[in-house]
C-alpha positions in Angstrom: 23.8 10.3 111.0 25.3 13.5 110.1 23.5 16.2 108.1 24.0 19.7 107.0 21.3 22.5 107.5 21.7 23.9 104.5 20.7 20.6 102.7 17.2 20.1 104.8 14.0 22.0 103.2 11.9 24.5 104.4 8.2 23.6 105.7 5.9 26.8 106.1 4.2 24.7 109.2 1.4 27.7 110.0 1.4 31.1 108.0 5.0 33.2 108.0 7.0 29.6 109.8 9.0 28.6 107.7 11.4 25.8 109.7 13.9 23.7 108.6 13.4 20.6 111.2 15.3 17.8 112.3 14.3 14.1 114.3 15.7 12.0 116.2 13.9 9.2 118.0 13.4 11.1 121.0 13.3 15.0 120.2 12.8 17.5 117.4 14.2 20.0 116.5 12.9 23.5 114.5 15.3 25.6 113.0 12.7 28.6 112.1 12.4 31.9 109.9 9.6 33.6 110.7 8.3 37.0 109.3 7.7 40.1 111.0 4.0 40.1 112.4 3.6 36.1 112.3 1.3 34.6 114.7 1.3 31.3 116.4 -2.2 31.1 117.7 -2.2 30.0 121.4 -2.2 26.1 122.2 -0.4 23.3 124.0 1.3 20.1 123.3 2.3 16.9 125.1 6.0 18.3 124.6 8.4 19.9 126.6 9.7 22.6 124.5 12.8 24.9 124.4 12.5 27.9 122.4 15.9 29.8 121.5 15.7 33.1 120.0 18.6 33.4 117.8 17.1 36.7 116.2 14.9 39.4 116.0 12.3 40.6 118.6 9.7 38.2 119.5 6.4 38.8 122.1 5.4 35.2 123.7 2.9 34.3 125.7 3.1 31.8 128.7 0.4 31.0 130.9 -1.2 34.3 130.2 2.0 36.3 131.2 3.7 38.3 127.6 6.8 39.3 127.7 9.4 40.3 124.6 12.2 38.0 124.2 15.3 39.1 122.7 18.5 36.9 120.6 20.0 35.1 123.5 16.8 34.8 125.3 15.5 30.8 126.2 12.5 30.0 127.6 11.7 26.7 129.2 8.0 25.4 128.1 6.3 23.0 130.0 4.1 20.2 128.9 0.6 21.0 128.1 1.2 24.7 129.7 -0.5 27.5 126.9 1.1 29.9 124.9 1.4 32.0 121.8 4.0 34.0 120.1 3.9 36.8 117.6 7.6 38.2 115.7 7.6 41.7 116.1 10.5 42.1 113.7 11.6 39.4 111.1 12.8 36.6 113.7 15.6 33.4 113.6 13.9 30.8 116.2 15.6 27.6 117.6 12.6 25.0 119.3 13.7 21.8 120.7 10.9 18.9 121.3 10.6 16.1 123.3 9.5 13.5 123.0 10.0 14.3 119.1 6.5 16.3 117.5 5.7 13.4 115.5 3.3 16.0 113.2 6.1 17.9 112.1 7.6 15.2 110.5 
């Protein structure tokens, strides 16, 4: 299966994320937008994640430790570990799930 990103519509999954997403049987994958001063309230999931930022500034919370992430920065996300994010500037995000985050779909 091939696909183009261009073609896939944007969800708004919580207030000011806005991601184009993509599954596979085994992973996800979010392609976000997010706006300056968006929130992602803190929680935890069963999966691993990978977040990318591809732009912007973006302040994240893991396991109670906040640091600012800059384009270029990845950070590793365990399962069921906490954490929280907030785009200081209008941000480009890149979140790989696995197993795939069945209630994006």
């Amino acid at each position: 299966m091939t696909m183009n990103l261009s073609n896939i519509p944007s969800k708004e999954i919580i207030p000011g994320y806005h991601g184009k997403l993509v599954h596979s049987e085994h992973m996800s994958i979010a392609f976000w937008e997010v706006n300056k001063d968006a929130e992602v309230p803190e929680h935890s999931h069963v999966n691993e994640q990978i977040m990318h930022v591809m732009e912007g500034n973006f302040e994240f919370t893991l396991d109670g430790k906040t640091k600012v992430y800059h384009p270029g920065d990845i950070v590793i996300i365990e399962p069921h570990k906490k954490h929280s994010g907030k785009a200081l500037t209008p941000c480009k995000l890149m979140d790989v799930f696995s197993p795939t985050r069945e209630e994006y779909r």
